[in-house]
C-alpha positions, -999 to 999 in steps of 0.1 A, spaced: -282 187 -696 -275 150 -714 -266 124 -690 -234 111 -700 -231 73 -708 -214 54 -685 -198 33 -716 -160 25 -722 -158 7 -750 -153 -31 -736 -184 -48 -746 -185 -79 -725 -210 -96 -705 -198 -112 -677 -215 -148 -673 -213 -142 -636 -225 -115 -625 -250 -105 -657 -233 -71 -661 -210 -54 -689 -174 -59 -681 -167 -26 -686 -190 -2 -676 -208 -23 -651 -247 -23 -666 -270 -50 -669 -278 -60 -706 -313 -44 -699 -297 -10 -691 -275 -10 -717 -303 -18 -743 -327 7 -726 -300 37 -723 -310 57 -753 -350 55 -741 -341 66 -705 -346 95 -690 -322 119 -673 -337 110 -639 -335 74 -650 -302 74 -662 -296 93 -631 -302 66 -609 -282 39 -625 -249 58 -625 -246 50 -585 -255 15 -586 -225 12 -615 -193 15 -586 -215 -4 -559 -217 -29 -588 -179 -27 -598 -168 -31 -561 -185 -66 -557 -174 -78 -589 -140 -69 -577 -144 -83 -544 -152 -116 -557 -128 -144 -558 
């Protein structure tokens, strides 16, 4: 089964926090996604909403 990609469509790197405005991945993730493995892949997609809630949380 194809790991989905976590991607919405709004392409912007927050200066911040180093991650995509939309879907929450570093640069290094996105660039890497098409080479990763499911298990790989697998792993990032629970960092992406612990990622999300601190970005949120900031002030």
């Amino acid at each position: 089964m194809k790991t989905e990609s976590p991607c919405v469509d709004v392409c912007e790197m927050d200066p911040d926090s180093g991650l995509c405005r939309g879907c929450f991945r570093t640069i290094h993730e996105i660039a890497a996604w098409s080479r990763m493995t499911g298990d790989e892949k697998d792993k990032v997609w629970p960092l992406l909403k612990e990622r999300r809630d601190f970005v949120e949380r900031r002030p």
